[in-house]
PDB file of N, CA, C, O and CB in Angstrom:
ATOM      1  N   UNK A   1      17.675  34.025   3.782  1.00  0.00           N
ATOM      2  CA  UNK A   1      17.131  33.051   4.712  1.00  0.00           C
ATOM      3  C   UNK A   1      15.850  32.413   4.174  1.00  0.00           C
ATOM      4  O   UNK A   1      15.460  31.286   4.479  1.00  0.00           O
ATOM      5  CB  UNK A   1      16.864  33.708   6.054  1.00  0.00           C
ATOM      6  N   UNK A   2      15.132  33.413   3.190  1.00  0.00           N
ATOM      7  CA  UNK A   2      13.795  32.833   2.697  1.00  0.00           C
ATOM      8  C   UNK A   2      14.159  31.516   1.680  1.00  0.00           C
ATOM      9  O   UNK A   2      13.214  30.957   1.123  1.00  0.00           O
ATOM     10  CB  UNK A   2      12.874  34.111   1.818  1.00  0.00           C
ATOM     11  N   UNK A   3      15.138  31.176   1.519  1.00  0.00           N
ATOM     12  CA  UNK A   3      15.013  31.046   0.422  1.00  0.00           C
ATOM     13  C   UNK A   3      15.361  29.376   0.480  1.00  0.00           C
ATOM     14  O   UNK A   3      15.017  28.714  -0.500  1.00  0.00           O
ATOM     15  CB  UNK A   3      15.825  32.093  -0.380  1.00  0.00           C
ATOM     16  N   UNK A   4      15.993  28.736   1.536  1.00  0.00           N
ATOM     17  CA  UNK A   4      16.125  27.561   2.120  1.00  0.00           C
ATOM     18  C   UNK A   4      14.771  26.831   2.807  1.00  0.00           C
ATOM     19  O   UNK A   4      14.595  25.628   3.001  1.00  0.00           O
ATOM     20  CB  UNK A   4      17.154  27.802   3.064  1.00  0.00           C
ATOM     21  N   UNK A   5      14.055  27.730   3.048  1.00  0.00           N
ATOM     22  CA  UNK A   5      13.075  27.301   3.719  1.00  0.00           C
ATOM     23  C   UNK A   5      12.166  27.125   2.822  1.00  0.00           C
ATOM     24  O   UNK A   5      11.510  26.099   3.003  1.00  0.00           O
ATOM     25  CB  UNK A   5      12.717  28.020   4.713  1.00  0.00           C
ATOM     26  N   UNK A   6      11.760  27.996   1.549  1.00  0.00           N
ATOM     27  CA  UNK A   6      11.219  27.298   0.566  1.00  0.00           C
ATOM     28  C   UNK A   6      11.562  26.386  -0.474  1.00  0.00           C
ATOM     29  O   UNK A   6      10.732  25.938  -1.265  1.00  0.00           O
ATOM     30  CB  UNK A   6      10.824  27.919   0.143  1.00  0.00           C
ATOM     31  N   UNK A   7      13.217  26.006  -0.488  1.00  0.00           N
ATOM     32  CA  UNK A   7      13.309  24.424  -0.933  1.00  0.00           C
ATOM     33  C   UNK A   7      13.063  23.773   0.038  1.00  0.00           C
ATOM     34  O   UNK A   7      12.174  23.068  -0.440  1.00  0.00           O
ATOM     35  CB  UNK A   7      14.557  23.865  -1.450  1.00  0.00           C
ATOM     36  N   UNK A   8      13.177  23.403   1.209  1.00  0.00           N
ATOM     37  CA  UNK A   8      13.150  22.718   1.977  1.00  0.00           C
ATOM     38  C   UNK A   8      11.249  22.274   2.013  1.00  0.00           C
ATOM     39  O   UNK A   8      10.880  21.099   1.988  1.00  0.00           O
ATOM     40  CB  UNK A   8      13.978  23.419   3.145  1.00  0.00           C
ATOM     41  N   UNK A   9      10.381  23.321   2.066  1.00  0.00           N
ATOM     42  CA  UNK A   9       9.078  22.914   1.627  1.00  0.00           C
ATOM     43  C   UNK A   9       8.683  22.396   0.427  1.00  0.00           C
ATOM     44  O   UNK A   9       7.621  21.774   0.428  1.00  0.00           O
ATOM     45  CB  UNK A   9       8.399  23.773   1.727  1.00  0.00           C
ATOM     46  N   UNK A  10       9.522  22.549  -0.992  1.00  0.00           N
ATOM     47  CA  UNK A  10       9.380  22.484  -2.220  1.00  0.00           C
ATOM     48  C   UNK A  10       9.718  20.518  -2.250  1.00  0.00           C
ATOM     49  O   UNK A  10       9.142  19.634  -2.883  1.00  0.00           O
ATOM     50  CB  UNK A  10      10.522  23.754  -3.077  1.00  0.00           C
ATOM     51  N   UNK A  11      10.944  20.450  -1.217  1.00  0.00           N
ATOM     52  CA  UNK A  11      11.143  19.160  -1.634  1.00  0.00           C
ATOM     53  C   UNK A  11      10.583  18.286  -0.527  1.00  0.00           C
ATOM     54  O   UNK A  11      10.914  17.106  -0.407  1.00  0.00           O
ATOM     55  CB  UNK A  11      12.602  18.893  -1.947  1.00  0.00           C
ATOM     56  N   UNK A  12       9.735  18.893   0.271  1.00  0.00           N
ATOM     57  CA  UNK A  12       8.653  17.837   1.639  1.00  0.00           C
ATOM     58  C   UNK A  12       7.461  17.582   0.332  1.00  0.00           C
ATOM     59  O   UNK A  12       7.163  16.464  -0.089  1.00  0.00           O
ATOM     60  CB  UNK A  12       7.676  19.149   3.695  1.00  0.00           C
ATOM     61  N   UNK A  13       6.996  18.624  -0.075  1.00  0.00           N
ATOM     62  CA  UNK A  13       5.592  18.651  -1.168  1.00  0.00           C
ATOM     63  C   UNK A  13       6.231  17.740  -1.840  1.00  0.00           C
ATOM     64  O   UNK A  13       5.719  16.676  -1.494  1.00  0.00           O
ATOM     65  CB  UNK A  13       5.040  20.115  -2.160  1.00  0.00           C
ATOM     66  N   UNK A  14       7.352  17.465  -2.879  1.00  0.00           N
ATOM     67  CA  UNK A  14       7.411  16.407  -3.638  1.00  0.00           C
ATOM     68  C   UNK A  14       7.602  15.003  -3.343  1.00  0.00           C
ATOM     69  O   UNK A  14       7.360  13.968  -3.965  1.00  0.00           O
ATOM     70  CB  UNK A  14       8.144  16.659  -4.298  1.00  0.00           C
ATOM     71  N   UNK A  15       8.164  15.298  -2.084  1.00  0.00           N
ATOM     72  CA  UNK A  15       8.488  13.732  -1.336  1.00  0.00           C
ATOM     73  C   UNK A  15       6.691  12.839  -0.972  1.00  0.00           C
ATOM     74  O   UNK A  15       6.467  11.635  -1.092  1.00  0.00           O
ATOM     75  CB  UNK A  15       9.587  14.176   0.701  1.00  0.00           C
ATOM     76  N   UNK A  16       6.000  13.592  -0.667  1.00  0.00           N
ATOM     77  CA  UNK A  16       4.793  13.358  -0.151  1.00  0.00           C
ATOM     78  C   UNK A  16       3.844  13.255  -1.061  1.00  0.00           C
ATOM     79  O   UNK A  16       2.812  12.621  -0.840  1.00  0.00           O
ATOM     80  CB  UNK A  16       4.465  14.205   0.691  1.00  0.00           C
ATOM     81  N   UNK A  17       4.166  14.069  -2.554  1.00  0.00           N
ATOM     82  CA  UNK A  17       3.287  13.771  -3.931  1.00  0.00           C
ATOM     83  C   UNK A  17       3.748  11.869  -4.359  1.00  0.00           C
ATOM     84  O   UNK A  17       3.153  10.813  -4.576  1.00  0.00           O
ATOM     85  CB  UNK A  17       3.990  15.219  -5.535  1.00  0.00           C
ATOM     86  N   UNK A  18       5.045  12.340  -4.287  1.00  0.00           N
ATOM     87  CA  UNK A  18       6.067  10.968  -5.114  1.00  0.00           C
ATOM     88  C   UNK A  18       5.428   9.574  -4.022  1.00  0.00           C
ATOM     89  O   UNK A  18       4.828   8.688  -4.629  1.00  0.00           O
ATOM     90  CB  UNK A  18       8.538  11.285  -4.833  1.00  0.00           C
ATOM     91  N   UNK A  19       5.579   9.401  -2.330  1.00  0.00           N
ATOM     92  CA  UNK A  19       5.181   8.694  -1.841  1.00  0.00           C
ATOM     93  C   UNK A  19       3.345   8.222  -2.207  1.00  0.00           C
ATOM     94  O   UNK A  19       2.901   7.079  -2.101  1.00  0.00           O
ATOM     95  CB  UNK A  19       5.661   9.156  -0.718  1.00  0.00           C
ATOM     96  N   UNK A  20       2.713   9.196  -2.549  1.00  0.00           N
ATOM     97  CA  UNK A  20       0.983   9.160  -2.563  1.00  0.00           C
ATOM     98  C   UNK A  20       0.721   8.124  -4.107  1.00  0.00           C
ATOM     99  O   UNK A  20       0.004   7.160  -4.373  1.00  0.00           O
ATOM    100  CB  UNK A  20       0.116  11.253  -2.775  1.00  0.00           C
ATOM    101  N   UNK A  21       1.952   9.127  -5.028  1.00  0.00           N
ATOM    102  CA  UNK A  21       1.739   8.285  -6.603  1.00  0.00           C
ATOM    103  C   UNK A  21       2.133   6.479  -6.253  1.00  0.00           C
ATOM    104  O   UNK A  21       1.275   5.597  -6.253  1.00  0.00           O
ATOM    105  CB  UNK A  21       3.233   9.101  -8.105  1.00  0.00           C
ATOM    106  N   UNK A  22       3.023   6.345  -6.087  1.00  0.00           N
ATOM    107  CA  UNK A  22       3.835   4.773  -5.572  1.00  0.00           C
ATOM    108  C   UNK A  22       2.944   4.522  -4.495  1.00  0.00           C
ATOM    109  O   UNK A  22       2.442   3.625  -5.173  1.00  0.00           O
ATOM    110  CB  UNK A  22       5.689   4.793  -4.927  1.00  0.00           C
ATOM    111  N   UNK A  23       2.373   4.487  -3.590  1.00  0.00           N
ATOM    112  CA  UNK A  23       1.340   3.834  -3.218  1.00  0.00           C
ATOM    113  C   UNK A  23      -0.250   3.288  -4.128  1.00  0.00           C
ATOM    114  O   UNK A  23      -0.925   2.260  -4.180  1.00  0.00           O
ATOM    115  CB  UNK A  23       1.147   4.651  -2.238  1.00  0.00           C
ATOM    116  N   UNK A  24      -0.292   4.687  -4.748  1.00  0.00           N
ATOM    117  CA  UNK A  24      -1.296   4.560  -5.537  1.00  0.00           C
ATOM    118  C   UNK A  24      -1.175   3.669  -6.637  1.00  0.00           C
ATOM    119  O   UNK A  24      -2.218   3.306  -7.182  1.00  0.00           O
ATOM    120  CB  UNK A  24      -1.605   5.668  -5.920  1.00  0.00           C
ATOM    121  N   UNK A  25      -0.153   3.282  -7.031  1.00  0.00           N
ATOM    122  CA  UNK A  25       0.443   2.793  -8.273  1.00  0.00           C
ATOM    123  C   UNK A  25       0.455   0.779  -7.601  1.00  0.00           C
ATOM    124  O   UNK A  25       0.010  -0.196  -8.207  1.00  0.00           O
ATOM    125  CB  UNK A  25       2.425   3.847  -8.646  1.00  0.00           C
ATOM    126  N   UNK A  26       0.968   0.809  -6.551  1.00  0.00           N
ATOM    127  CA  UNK A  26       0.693  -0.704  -5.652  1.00  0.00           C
ATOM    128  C   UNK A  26      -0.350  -1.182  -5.639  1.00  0.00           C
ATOM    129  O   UNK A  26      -0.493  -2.395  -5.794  1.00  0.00           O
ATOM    130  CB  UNK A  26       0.861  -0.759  -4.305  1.00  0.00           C
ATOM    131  N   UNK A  27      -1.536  -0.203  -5.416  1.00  0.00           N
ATOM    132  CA  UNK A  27      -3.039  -0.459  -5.061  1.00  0.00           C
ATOM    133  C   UNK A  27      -3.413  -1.046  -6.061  1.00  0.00           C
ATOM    134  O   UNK A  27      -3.602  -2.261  -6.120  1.00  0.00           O
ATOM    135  CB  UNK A  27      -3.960   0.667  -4.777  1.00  0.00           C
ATOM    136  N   UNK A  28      -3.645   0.166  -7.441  1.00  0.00           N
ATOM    137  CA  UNK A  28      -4.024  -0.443  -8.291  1.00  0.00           C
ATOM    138  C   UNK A  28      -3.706  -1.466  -9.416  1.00  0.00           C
ATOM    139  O   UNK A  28      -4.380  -1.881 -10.359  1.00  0.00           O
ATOM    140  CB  UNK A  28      -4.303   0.170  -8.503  1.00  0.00           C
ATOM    141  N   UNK A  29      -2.029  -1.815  -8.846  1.00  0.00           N
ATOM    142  CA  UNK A  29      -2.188  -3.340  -9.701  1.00  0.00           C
ATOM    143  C   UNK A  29      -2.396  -4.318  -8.509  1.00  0.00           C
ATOM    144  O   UNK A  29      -2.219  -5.491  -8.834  1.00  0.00           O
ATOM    145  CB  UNK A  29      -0.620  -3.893 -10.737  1.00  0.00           C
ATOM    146  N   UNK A  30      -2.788  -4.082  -6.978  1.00  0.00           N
ATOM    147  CA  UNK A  30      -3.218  -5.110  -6.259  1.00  0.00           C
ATOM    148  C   UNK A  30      -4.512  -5.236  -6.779  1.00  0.00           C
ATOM    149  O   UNK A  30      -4.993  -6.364  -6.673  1.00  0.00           O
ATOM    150  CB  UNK A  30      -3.126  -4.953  -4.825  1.00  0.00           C
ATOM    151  N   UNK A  31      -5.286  -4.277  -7.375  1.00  0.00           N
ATOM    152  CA  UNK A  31      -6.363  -4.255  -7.591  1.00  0.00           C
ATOM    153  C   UNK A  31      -7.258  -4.688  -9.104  1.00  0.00           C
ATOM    154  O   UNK A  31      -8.421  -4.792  -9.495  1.00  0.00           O
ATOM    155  CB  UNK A  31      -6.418  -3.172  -7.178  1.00  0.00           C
ATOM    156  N   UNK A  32      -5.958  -4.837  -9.575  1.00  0.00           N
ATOM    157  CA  UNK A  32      -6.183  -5.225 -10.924  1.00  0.00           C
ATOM    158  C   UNK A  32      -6.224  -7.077 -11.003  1.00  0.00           C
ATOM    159  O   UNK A  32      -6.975  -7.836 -11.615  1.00  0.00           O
ATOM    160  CB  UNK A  32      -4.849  -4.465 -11.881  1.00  0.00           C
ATOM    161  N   UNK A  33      -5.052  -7.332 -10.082  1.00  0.00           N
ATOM    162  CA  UNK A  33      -4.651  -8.885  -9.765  1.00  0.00           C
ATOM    163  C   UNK A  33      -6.404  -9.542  -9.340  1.00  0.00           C
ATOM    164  O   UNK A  33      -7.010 -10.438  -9.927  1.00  0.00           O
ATOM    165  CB  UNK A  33      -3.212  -8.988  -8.076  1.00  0.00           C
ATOM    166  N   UNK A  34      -6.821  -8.796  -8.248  1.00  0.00           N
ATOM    167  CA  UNK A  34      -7.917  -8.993  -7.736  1.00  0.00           C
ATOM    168  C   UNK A  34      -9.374  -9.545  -8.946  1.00  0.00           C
ATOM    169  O   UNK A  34      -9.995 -10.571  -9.224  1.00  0.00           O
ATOM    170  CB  UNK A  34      -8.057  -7.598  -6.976  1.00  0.00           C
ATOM    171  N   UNK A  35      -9.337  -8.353  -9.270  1.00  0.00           N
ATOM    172  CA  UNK A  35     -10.053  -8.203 -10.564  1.00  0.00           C
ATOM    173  C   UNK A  35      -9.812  -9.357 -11.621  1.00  0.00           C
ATOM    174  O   UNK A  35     -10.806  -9.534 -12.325  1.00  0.00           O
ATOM    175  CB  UNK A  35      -9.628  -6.871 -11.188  1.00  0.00           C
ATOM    176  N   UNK A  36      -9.162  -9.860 -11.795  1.00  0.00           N
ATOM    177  CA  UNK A  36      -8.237 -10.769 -13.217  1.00  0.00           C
ATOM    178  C   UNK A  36      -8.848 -11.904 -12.211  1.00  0.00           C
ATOM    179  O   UNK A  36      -9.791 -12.510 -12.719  1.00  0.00           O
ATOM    180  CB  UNK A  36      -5.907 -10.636 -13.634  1.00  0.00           C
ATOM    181  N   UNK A  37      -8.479 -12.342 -10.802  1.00  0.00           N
ATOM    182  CA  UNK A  37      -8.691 -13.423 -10.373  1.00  0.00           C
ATOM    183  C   UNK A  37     -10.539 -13.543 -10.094  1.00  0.00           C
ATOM    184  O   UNK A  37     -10.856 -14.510  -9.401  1.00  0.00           O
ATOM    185  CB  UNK A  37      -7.666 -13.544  -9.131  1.00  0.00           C
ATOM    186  N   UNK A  38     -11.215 -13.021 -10.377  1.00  0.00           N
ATOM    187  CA  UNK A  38     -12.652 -12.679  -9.939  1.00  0.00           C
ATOM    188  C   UNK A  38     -12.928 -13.322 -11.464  1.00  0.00           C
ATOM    189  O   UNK A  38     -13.459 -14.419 -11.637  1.00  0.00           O
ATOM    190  CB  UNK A  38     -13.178 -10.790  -9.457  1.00  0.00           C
ATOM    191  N   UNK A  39     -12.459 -12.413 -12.567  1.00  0.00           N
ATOM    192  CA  UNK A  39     -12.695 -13.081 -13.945  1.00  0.00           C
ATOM    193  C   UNK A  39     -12.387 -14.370 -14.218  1.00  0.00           C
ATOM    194  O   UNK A  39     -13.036 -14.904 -15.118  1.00  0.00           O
ATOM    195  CB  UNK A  39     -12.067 -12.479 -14.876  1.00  0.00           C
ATOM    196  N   UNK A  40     -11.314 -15.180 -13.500  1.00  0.00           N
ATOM    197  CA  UNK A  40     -11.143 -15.849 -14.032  1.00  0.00           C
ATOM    198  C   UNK A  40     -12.027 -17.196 -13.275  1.00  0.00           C
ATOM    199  O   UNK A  40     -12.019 -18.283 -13.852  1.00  0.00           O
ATOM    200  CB  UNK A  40      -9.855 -15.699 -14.264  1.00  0.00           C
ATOM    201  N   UNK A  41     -12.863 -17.009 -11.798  1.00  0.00           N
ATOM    202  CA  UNK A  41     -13.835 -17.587 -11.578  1.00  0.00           C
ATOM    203  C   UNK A  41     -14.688 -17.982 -12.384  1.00  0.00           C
ATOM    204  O   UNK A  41     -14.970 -19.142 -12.686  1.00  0.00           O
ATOM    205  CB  UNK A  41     -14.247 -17.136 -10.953  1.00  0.00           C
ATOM    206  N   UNK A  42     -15.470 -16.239 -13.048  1.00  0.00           N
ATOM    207  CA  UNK A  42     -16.905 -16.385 -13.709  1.00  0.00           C
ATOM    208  C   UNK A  42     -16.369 -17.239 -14.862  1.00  0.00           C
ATOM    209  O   UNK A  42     -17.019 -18.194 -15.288  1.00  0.00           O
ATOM    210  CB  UNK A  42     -17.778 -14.836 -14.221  1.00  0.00           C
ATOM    211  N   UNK A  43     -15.101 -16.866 -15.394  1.00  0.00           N
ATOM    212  CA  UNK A  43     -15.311 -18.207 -16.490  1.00  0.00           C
ATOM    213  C   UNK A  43     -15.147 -19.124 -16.617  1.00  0.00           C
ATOM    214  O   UNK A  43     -15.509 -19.648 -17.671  1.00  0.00           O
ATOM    215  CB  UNK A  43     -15.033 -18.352 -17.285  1.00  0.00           C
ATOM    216  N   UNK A  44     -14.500 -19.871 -15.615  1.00  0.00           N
ATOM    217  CA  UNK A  44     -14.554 -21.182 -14.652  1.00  0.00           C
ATOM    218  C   UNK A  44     -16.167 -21.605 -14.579  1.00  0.00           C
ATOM    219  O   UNK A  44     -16.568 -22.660 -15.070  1.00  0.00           O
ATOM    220  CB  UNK A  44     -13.895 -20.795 -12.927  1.00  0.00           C
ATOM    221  N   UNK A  45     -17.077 -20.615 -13.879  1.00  0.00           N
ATOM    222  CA  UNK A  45     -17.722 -21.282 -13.870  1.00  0.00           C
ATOM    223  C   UNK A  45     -19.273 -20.917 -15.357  1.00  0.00           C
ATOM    224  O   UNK A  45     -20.243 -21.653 -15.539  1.00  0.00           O
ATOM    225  CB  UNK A  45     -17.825 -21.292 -12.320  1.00  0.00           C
ATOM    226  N   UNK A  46     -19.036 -19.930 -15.939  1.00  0.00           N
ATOM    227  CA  UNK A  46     -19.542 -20.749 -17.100  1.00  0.00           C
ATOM    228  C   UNK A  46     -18.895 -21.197 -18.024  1.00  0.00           C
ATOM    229  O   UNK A  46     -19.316 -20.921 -19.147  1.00  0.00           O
ATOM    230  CB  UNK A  46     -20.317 -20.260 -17.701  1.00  0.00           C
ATOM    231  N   UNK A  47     -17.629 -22.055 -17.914  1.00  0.00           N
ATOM    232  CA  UNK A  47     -17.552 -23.194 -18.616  1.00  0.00           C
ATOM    233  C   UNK A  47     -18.217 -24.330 -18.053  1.00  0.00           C
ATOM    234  O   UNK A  47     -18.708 -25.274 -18.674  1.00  0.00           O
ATOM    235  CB  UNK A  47     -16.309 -23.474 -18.827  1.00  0.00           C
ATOM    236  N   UNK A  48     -18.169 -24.062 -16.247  1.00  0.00           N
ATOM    237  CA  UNK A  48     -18.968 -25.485 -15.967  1.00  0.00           C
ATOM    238  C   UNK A  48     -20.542 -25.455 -16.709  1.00  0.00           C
ATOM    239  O   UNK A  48     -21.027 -26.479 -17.192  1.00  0.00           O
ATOM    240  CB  UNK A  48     -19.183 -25.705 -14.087  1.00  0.00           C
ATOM    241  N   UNK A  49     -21.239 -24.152 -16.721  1.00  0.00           N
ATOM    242  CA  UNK A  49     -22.337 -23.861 -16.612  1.00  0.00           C
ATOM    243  C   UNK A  49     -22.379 -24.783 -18.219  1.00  0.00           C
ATOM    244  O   UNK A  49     -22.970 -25.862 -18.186  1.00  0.00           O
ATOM    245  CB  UNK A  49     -22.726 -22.167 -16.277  1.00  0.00           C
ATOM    246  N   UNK A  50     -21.802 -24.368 -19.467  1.00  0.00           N
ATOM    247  CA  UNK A  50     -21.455 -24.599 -20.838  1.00  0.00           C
ATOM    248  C   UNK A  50     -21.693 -26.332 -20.493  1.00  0.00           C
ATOM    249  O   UNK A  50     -22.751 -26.877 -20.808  1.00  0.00           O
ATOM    250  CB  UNK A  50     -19.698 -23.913 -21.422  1.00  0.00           C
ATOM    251  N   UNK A  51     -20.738 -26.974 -19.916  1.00  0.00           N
ATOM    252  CA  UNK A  51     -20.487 -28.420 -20.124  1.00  0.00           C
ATOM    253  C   UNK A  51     -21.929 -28.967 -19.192  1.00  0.00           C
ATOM    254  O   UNK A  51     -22.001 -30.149 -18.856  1.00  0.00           O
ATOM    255  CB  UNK A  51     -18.714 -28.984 -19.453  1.00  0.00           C
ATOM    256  N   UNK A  52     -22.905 -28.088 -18.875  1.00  0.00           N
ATOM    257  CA  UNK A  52     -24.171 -28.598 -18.095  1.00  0.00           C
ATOM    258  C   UNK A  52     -24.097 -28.869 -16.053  1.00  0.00           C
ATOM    259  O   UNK A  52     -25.021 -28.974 -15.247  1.00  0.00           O
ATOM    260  CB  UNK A  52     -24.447 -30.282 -18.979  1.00  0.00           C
ATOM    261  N   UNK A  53     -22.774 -28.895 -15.877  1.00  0.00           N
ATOM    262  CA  UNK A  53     -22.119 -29.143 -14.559  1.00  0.00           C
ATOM    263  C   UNK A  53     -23.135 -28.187 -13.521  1.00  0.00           C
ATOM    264  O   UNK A  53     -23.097 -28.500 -12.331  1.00  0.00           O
ATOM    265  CB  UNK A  53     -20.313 -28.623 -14.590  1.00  0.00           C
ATOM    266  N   UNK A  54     -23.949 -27.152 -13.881  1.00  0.00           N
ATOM    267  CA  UNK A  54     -24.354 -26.336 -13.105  1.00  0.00           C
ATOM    268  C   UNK A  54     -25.576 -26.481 -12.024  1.00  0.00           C
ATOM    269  O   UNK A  54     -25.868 -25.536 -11.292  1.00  0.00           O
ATOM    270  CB  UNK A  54     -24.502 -25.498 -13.865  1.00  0.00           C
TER     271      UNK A  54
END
């Protein structure tokens, strides 16, 4: 009888590791996108800064 009940916990723990990684894994390329679009301001604007526009 023990012995169902600890797969049955073995595969809740992995379901709940596997869900935490794949979230985590969403974040940080939402967070990377974020990041890339922030960079690509500052050099927007020192190119304006470059061409005197500032």
């Amino acid at each position: 009888m023990k012995r169902p009940i600890q797969r049955l916990v073995a595969l809740m723990l992995l379901t709940a590791f596997s869900s935490v990684t794949l979230t985590a894994c969403n974040t940080m390329a939402g967070a990377g996108k974020d990041v890339q679009k922030a960079g690509e301001k500052v050099e927007q604007k020192a190119e304006d800064c470059k061409d005197a526009k500032c």
